[in-house]
ZAMARGU-4260 file (C-alpha; in steps of 0.2 Angstrom, whole numbers, plus 5000, padded with zeros to 4 digits):
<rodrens>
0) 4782/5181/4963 | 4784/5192/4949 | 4794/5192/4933 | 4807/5202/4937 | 4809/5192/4953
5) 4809/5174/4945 | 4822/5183/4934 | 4833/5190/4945 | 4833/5172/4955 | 4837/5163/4938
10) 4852/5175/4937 | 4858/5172/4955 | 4856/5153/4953 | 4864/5154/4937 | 4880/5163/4945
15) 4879/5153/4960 | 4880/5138/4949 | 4894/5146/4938 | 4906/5149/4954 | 4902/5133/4961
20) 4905/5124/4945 | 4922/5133/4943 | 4929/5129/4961 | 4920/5110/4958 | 4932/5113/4942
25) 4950/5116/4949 | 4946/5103/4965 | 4941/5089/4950 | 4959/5095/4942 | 4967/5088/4957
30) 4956/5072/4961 | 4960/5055/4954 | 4950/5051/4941 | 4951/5040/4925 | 4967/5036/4913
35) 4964/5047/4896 | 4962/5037/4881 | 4980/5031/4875 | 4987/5028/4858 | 4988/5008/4857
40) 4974/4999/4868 | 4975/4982/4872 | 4963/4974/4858 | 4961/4957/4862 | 4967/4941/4873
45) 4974/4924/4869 | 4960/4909/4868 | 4953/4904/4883 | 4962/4921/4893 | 4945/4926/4901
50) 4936/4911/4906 | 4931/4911/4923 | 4927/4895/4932 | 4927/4890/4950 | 4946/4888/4957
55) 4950/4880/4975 | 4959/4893/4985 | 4978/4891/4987 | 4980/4875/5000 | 5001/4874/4999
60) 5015/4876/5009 | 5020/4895/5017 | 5031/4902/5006 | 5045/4905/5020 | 5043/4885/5018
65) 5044/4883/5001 | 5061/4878/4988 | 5061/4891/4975 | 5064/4882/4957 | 5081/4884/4951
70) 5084/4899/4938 | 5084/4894/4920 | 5087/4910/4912 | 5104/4913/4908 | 5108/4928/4918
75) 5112/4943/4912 | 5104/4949/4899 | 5114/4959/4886 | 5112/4974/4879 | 5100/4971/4864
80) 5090/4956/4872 | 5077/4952/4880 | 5073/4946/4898 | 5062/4932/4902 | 5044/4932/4898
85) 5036/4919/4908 | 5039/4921/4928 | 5050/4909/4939 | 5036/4902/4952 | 5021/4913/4952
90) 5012/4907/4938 | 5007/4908/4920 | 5006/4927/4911 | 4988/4935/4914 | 4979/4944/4903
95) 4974/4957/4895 | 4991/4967/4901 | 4991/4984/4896 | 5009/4992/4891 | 5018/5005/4900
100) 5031/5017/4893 | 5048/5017/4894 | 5053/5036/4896 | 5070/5031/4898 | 5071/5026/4880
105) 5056/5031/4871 | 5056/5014/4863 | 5039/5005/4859 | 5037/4986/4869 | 5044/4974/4853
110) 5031/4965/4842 | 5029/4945/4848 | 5012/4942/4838 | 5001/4947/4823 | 4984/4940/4830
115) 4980/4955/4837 | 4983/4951/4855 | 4989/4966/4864 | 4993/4981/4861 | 4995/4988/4841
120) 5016/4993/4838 | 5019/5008/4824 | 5030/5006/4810 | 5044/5021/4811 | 5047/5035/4798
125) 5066/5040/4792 | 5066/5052/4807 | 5061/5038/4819 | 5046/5044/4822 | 5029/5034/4825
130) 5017/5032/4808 | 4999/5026/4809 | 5006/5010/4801 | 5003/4995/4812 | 5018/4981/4811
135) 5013/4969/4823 | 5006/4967/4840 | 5014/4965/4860 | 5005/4955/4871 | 5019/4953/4883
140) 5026/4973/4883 | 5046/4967/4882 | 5060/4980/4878 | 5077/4975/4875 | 5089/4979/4887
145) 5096/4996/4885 | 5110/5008/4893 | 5108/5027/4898 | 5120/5039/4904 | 5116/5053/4914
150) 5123/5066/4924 | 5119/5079/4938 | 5122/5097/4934 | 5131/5106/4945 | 5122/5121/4936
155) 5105/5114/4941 | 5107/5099/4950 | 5097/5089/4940 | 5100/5073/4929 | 5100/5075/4909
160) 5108/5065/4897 | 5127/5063/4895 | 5126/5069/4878 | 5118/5085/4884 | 5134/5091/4896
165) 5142/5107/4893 | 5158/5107/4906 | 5144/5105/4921 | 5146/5089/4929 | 5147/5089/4944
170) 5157/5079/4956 | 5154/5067/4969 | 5170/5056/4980 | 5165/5038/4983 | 5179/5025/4991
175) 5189/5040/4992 | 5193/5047/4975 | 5183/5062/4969 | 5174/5057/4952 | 5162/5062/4939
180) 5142/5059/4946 | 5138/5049/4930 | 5126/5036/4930 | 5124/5021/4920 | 5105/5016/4922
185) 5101/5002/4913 | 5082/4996/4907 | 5073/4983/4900 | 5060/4971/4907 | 5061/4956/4916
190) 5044/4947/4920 | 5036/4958/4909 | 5037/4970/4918 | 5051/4988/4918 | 5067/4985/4929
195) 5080/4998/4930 | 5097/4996/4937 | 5109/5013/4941 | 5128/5011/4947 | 5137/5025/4946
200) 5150/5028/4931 | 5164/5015/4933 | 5184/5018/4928 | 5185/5015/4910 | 5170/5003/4907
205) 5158/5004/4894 | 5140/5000/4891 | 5144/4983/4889 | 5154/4980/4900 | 5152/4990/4915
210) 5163/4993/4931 | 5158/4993/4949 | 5176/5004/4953 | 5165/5017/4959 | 5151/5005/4970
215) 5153/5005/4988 | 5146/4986/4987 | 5130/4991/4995 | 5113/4988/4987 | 5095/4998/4989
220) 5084/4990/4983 | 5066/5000/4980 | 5052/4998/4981 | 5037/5010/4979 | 5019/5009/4983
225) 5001/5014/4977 | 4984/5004/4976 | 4985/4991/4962 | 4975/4977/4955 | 4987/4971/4941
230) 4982/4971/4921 | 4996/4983/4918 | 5015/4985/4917 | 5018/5001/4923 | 5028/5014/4917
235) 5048/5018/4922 | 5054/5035/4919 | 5074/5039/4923 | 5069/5052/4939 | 5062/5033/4946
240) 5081/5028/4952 | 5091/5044/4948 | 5079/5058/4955 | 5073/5048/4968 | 5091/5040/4975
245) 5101/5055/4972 | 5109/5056/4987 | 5115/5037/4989 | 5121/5037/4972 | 5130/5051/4975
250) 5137/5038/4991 | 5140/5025/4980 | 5126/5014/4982 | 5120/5005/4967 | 5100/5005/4966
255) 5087/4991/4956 | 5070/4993/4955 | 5055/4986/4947 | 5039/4992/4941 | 5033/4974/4947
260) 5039/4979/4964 | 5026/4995/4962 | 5009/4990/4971 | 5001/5003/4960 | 5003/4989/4946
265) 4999/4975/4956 | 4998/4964/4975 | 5004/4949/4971 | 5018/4945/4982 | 5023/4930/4973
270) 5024/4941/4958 | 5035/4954/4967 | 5046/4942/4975 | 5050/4929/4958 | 5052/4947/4949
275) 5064/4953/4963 | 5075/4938/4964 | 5078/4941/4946 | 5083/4958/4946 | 5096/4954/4957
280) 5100/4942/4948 | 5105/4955/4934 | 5113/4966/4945 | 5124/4952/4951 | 5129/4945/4934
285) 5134/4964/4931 | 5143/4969/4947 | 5145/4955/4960 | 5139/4950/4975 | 5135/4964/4985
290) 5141/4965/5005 | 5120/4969/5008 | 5103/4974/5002 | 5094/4985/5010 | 5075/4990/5007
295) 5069/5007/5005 | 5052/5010/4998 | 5035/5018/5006 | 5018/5011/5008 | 5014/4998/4997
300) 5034/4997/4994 | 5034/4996/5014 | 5022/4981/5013 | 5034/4971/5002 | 5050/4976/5013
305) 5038/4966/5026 | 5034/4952/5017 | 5049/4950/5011 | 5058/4948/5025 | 5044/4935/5032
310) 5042/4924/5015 | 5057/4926/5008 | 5073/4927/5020 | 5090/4934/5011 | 5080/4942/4998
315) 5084/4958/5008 | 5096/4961/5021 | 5089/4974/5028 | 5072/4983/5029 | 5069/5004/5029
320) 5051/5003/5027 | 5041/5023/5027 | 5024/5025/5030 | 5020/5007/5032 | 5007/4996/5034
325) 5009/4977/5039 | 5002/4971/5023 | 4988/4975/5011 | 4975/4964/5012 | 4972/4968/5033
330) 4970/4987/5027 | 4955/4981/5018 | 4946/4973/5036 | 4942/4992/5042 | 4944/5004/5024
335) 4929/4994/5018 | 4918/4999/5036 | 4923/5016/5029 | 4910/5020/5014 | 4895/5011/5025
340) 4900/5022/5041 | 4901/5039/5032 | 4886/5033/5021 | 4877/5033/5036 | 4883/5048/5044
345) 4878/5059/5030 | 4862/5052/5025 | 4854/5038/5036 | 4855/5048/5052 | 4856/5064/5044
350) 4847/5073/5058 | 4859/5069/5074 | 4869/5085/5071 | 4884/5077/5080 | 4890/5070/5064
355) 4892/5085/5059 | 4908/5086/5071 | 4921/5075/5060 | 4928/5071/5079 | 4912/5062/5084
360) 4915/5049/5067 | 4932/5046/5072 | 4925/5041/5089 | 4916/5026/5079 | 4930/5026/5062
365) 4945/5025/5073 | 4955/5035/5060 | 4960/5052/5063 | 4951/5067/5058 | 4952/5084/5059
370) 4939/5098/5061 | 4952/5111/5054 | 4958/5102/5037 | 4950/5106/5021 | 4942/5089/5011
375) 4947/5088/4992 | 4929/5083/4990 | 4922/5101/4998 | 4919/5109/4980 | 4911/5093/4971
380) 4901/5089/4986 | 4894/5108/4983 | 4891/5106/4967 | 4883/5091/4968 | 4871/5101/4981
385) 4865/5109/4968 | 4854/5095/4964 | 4856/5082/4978 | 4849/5089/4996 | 4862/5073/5002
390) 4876/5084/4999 | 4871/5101/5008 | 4877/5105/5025 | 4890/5093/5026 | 4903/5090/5039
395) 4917/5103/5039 | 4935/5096/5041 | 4941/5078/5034 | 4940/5064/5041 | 4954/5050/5034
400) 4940/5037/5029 | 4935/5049/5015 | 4953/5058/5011 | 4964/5044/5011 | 4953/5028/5008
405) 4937/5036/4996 | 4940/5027/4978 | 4950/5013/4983 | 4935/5002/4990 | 4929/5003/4972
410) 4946/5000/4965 | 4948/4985/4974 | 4932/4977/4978 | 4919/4981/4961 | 4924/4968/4949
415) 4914/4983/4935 | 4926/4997/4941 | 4942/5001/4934 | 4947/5018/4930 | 4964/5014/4918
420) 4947/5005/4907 | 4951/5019/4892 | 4968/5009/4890 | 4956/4992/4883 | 4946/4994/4868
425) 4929/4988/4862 | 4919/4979/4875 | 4936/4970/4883 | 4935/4980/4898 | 4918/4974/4901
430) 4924/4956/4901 | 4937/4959/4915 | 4934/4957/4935 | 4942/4972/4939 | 4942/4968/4958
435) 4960/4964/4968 | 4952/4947/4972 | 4952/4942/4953 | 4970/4948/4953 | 4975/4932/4966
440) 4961/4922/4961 | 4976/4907/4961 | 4977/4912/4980 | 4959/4917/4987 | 4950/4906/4975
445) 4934/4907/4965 | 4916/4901/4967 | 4903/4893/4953 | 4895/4911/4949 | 4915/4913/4943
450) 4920/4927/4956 | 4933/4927/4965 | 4930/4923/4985 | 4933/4941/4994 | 4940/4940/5012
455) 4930/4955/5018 | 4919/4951/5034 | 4911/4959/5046 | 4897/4947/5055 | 4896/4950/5071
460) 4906/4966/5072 | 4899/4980/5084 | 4904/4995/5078 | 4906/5008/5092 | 4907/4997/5104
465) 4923/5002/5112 | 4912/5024/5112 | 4899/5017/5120 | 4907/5009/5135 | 4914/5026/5138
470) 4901/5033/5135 | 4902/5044/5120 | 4887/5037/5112 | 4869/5033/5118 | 4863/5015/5117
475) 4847/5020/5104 | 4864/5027/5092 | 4874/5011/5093 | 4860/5001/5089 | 4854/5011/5073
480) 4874/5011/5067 | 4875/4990/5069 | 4856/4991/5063 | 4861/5001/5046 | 4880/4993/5044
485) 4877/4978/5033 | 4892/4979/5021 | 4897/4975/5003 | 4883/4967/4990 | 4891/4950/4982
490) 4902/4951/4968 | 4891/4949/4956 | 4877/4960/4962 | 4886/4976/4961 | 4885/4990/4949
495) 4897/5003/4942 | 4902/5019/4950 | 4894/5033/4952 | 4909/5040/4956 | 4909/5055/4941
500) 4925/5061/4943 | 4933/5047/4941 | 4922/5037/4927 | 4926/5053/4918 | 4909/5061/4919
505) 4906/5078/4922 | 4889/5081/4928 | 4889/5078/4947 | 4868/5074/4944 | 4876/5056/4944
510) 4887/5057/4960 | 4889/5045/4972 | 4904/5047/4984 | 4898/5032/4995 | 4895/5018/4982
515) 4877/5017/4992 | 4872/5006/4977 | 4883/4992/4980 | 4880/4992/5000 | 4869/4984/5009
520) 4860/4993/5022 | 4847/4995/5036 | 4838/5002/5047 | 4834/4995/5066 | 4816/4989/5060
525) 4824/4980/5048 | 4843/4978/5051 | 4854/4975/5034 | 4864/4958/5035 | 4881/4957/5036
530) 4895/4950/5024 | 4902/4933/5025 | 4921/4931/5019 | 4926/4916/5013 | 4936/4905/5024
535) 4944/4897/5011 | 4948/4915/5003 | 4955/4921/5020 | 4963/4904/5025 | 4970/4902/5008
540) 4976/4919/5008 | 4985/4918/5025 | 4994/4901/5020 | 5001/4911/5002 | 5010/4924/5012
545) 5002/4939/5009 | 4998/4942/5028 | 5011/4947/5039 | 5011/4937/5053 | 5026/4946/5060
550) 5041/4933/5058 | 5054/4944/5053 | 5071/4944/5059 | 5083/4956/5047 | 5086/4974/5054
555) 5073/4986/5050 | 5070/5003/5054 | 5051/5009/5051 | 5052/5027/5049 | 5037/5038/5042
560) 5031/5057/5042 | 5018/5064/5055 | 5003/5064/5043 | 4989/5059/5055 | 4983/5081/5055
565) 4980/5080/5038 | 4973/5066/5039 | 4982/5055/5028 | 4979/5035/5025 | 4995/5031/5030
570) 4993/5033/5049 | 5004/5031/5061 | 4996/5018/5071 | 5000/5004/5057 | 5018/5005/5064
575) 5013/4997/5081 | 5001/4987/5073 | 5016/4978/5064 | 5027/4980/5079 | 5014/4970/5088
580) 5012/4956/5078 | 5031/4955/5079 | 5031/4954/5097 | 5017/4941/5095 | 5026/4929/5083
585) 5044/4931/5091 | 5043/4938/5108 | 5050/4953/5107 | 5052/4966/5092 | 5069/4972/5098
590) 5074/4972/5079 | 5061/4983/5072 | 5065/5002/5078 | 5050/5016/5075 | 5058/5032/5070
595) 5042/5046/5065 | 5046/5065/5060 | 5039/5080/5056 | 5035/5080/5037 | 5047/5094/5036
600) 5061/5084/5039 | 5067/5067/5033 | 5081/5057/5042 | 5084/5045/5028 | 5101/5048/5027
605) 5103/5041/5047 | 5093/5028/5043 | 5104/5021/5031 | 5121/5027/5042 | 5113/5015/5058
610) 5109/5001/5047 | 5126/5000/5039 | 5134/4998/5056 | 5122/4986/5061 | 5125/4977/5045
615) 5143/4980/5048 | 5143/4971/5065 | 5132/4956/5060 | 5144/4954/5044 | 5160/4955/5058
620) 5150/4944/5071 | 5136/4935/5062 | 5134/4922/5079 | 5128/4936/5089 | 5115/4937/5079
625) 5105/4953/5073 | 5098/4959/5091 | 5116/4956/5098 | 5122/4967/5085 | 5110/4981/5088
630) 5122/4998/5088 | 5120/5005/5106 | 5112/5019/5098 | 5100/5012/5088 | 5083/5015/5096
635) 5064/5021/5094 | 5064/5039/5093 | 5056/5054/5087 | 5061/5072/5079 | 5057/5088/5075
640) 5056/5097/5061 | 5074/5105/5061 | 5078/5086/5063 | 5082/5088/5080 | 5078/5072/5090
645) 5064/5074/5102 | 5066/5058/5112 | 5072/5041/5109 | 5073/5026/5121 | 5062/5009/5122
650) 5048/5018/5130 | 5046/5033/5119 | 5030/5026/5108 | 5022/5016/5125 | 5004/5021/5125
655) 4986/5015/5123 | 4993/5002/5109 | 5001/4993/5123 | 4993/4999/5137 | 5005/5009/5145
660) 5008/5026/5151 | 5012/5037/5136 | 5032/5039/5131 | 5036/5057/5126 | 5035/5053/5107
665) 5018/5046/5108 | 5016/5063/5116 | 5020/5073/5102 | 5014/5062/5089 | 4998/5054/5095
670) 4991/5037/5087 | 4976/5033/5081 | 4967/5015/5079 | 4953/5007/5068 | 4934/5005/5067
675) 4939/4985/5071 | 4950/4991/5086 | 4936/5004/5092 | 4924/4987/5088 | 4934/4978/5103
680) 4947/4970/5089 | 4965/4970/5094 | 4978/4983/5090 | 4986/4970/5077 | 4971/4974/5066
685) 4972/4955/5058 | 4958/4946/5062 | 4946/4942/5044 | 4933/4932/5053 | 4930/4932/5072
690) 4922/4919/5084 | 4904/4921/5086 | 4896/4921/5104 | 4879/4924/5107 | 4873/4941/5112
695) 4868/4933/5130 | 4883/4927/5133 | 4895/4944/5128 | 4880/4953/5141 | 4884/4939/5155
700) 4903/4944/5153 | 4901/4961/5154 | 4908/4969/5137 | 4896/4984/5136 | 4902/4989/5153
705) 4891/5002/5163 | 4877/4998/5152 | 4875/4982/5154 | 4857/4984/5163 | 4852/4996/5149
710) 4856/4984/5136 | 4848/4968/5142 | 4835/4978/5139 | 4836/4978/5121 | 4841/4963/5119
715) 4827/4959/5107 | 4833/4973/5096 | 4852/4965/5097 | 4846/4950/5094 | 4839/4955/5077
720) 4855/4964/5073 | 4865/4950/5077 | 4856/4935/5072 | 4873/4924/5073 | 4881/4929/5087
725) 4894/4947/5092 | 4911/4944/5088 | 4922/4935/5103 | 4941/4946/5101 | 4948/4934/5114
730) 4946/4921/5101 | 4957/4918/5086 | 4952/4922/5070 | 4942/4908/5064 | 4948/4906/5045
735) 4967/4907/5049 | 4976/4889/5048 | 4977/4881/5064 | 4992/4877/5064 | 5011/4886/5064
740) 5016/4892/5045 | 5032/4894/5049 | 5044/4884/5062 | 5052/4891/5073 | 5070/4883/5072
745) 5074/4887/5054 | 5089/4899/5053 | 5089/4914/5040 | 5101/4920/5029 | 5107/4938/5030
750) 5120/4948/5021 | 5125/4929/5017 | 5128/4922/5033 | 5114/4908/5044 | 5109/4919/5057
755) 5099/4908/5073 | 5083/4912/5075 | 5080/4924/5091 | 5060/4918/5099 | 5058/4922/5116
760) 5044/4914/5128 | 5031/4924/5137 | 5022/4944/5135 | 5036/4955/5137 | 5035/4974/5138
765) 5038/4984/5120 | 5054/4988/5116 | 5071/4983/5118 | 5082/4983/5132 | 5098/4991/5125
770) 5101/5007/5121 | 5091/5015/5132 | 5100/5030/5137 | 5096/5049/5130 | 5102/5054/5113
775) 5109/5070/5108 | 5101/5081/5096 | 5105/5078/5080 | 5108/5091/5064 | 5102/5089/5048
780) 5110/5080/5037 | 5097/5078/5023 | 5087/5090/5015 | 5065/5087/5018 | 5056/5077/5005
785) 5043/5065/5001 | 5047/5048/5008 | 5032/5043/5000 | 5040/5032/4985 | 5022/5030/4973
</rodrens>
């Protein structure tokens, strides 16, 4: 080649790099990636903080079956104090525990130590401003309570101060008296973490005392969602209740909410709930008793809505969980087959070009995907190319495995991983198990090497098997996949990310999207070997509460946004998944309804008009108990994006979930499942560790269908795969408690009245058997936005 020509390629290269590295650029603006470095890290723990020995896994009582202790705290906390420290029932204060900020406020968390334990608190100049002068330290991030007023516009129709108003407040009527829309938000922290209460402005009350003249006596509580692993407080900011809630304060509704009751902080239910109970608590000691609380909260803060109802009866009155999921620790039984799956996709079997139809991976993922969206990761990925052949000619579309589920494997499951590590100074971030197992050690327990025990399993699993029976797949491709799928390396063998855009490096030389460093895999000559959960973590983990095993009994409407297209992680199917494990518990799931929209429209605002006249009729008639008072109206349906409704009935979602021929909503807003589901696993998503038969025995019964001759053929090569046997569905999952957790004649409380319990004998169809008739079209009567309350 000549000169000029090694020249002119040096220059193309060069500007090819420059484009790619500019589009790499503005996609990395919008990726997750890790916490800046802040002005106060923590810098260091109380004695004894990190030691990690082995713990027993937790062995007690259900928490539905458990006496809370009685409240010490002297309820409520004034204006100027402080609210309790240490939680009711959880467990002692973990640490290190990095400070949030109050942005309601401004204020810094109060000094409660000069050892250095915590974060570092600034002396303040004359004009209140921060200095470089350290006064002390906060290991426990409390604020004294405080009260904020705000207002809406009616210029703008925003919040801002009450100080700030220039003759534009605008006016809202509650109880039947048209009145300034003032707000009274309250902060301070309880449990050490942020709780906020906002009650609109009462008739001449003052921040001391205020006045619930202008409450309709209902309660929302929120709750809001995200991926958390605890070690921090969160941060609480007055759009959390004002922004968010506009429109029920501006009906009278009172709101609380917690940054504890934020799974971006943390998933410890026993954390949530003891914070919870205390939040209410305050707001009662304010304002009363109210007449009901209902729940309103998205994904993680539909999880707690869940659980809620299951573990702690009365807590909530009502449930209005959107985009939910049953719980959090089943989502990790098929995210964690994502990484492996897509790792061997792109690389392993690089050359079967059907992977390169994001379809064909959903056939073996189960999660939706779609050849016509455009991945967040296009741009890094092409960067990357640039010097990793891994990362060329890649899949067009998205599959949901990478858009909605790639970091969070990391997040959760590398005890060397954390991207908030920029708020820790020194080398205390390298002393932490950054892993959501560590986070409820006191729950999953803790082996001698110090690590938490990890419930993640997948021995005997087949992915695909459900493709191959139908013949989407070859035998030879089913094998290599269960060949090369052997999961997660132990806790203590794995190594950081490589994940640059979130470690906060910026040359994608170091790029490893798949984590392939902490996996174990093979190939069918030598087929990788599977992870083994604990059954002490998983056994321990079902007994504490924090899997929904579908004993719920308040009203609850599950209402989410049409999201499978993009594809989201919150997919539709986890609604039936939960209405499964309903039906399954109880019977009958004739108090959940499923109500799914196009993401245009959001009918929140009828969500909370049915549940007040259900809760209206279980207040008037509590012995009818909650199904008896079902409004006639109140049913599955579905809408469009004008928030006309499609179809609504008890048959409206029947499809593949329950084996039935598909109702008119299911038509327009198709479900997906799981790899586990696609693996032969039930559509309740729930089972940790299967029963184990051996690969003869699963041949003899005929599970590979049409194969079957084809496989016995390489039964040698299965045998190798599976060294212990192919998971047996029809069995239950072996590490869940043998017997009941919760019987079935306790009565619950609701909206304070002993409602009996409503458990009915034999499979019955879904569904409910009132209401069924047509309903009308509706209008909109709230204006679109994002349910989604992270």
């Amino acid at each position: 080649m000549s000169t000029r020509g090694a020249w002119f390629l040096s220059v193309l290269f060069l500007v090819l790099a420059g484009v790619l590295g500019v589009g790499a650029w503005v996609t990395y603006e919008k990726l997750p990636k890790v916490h800046g470095k802040v002005d106060a890290p923590v810098l260091g723990v109380p004695s004894g903080a990190l030691e990690y020995g082995p713990t027993p896994a937790y062995a007690g009582p259900h928490p539905r079956m458990m006496s809370r202790p009685p409240e010490y705290f002297p309820f409520p906390i004034s204006i100027g104090e402080v609210g309790p420290v240490e939680t009711l029932f959880t467990g002692p204060s973990k640490y290190p525990f990095f400070c949030g900020r109050n942005m309601v406020t401004g204020r810094q968390p109060l000094v409660d130590n000069q050892a250095k334990e915590g974060v570092p608190v600034f002396a303040l100049n004359d004009e209140g401003k921060r200095t470089k002068e350290v006064i002390g330290y906060s290991r426990d991030c409390s604020h004294a309570t405080e009260v904020t007023y705000f207002y809406r516009s009616k210029n703008d129709g925003k919040f801002h101060y009450l100080h700030e108003a220039r003759n534009d407040i605008d006016k809202v009527t509650v109880n039947g008296r048209h009145v300034d829309f003032i707000v009274r938000v309250e902060t301070g922290t309880i449990n050490r973490h942020f709780y906020a209460i906002a009650v609109l402005r009462g008739e001449g009350e003052t921040a001391e005392k205020p006045n619930g003249s202008n409450w309709n006596r209902r309660l929302i509580y929120q709750f809001r969602g995200g991926v958390g692993i605890g070690w921090r407080q969160g941060k609480i900011s007055k759009g959390d209740v004002t922004r968010r809630r506009m429109d029920q304060l501006a009906r009278g509704y009172a709101v609380v909410y917690s940054t504890a009751n934020q799974t971006r902080n943390h998933y410890n239910l026993w954390l949530a709930e003891d914070t919870a109970r205390r939040v209410k608590k305050q707001f009662q000691a304010l304002y009363g008793e109210p007449m009901y609380t209902v729940g309103v909260g998205g994904s993680g803060g539909a999880i707690q809505q869940y659980l809620f109802a299951q573990n702690a009866p009365g807590l909530i009155d009502a449930a209005i969980p959107l985009y939910s999921y049953p719980d959090m620790v089943t989502q990790t039984i098929y995210a964690f087959d994502c990484e492996p799956l897509e790792y061997f996709f792109d690389v392993l079997d690089v050359g079967n070009s059907g992977w390169k139809n994001v379809e064909e991976r959903q056939a073996i993922q189960g999660l939706a995907a779609n050849p016509e969206a455009s991945s967040r990761f296009k741009m890094i990925t092409m960067a990357a190319g640039l010097f990793d052949s891994r990362y060329r000619g890649r899949a067009s579309g998205a599959t949901e495995c990478v858009e909605g589920w790639r970091g969070l494997v990391p997040l959760v499951n590398n005890p060397n991983f954390v991207h908030f590590f920029k708020s820790f100074s020194g080398d205390l971030s390298d002393r932490v198990h950054w892993t959501h197992w560590e986070d409820l050690r006191q729950f999953y327990g803790a082996g001698e090497n110090g690590y938490a025990n990890t419930a993640w399993d997948n021995e005997g699993v087949q992915y695909g098997l459900k493709t191959l029976v139908d013949g989407e797949i070859s035998i030879d491709t089913f094998l290599r996949i269960n060949a090369a799928i052997g999961g997660w390396k132990a806790q203590q063998n794995q190594t950081d990310e490589k994940l640059w855009f979130l470690n906060g490096g910026l040359f994608p030389v170091r790029l490893s999207i798949w984590s392939e460093q902490n996996l174990n895999m093979g190939s069918l000559t030598s087929p990788a070997e599977r992870s083994r959960g604990s059954m002490e973590a998983i056994n321990g983990i079902y007994r504490s509460g924090h899997v929904f095993l579908g004993d719920v009994e308040i009203p609850i409407i599950d209402m989410r946004h049409y999201l499978d297209e993009e594809p989201d992680m919150h997919h539709s199917s986890a609604s039936f998944s939960t209405r499964e494990r309903i039906r399954r518990a109880r019977g009958h799931a004739d108090n959940q309804l499923i109500w799914v929209s196009h993401k245009d429209y959001n009918p929140l605002g009828e969500a909370l008009d049915l549940v007040d006249r259900w809760m209206q009729n279980i207040i008037n008639d509590p012995s009818a108990g909650v199904v008896g008072n079902r409004p006639e109206d109140a049913n599955d349906r579905c809408f469009d994006q004008k928030g006309n409704v499609l179809a609504a009935g008890s048959d409206v979602w029947n499809g593949d979930w329950n084996s039935l021929a598909q109702g008119r909503c299911m038509r327009v807003y198709p479900t997906h499942s799981t790899s586990r589901q696609v693996a032969g696993g039930p559509v309740t998503d729930d089972v940790f560790k299967c029963a184990l038969q051996p690969v003869e025995r699963a041949l003899a019964k005929g599970i590979y269908g049409s194969h079957t001759e084809e496989i016995s053929g390489r039964i040698d090569d299965l045998r190798r795969i599976f060294p212990t046997g192919v998971c047996n569905y029809n069995e239950q999952d072996l590490a869940r408690p043998k017997e009941p957790l919760i019987p079935q004649e306790v009565p619950v409380r609701i909206a304070g009245h002993l409602i009996d319990p409503d458990y009915r004998q034999g499979k019955l169809l879904q569904g409910a058997n009132v209401g069924e008739g047509e309903v009308k079209p509706a209008p909109v009567s709230v204006p679109a936005e994002n349910l989604t309350d992270e």
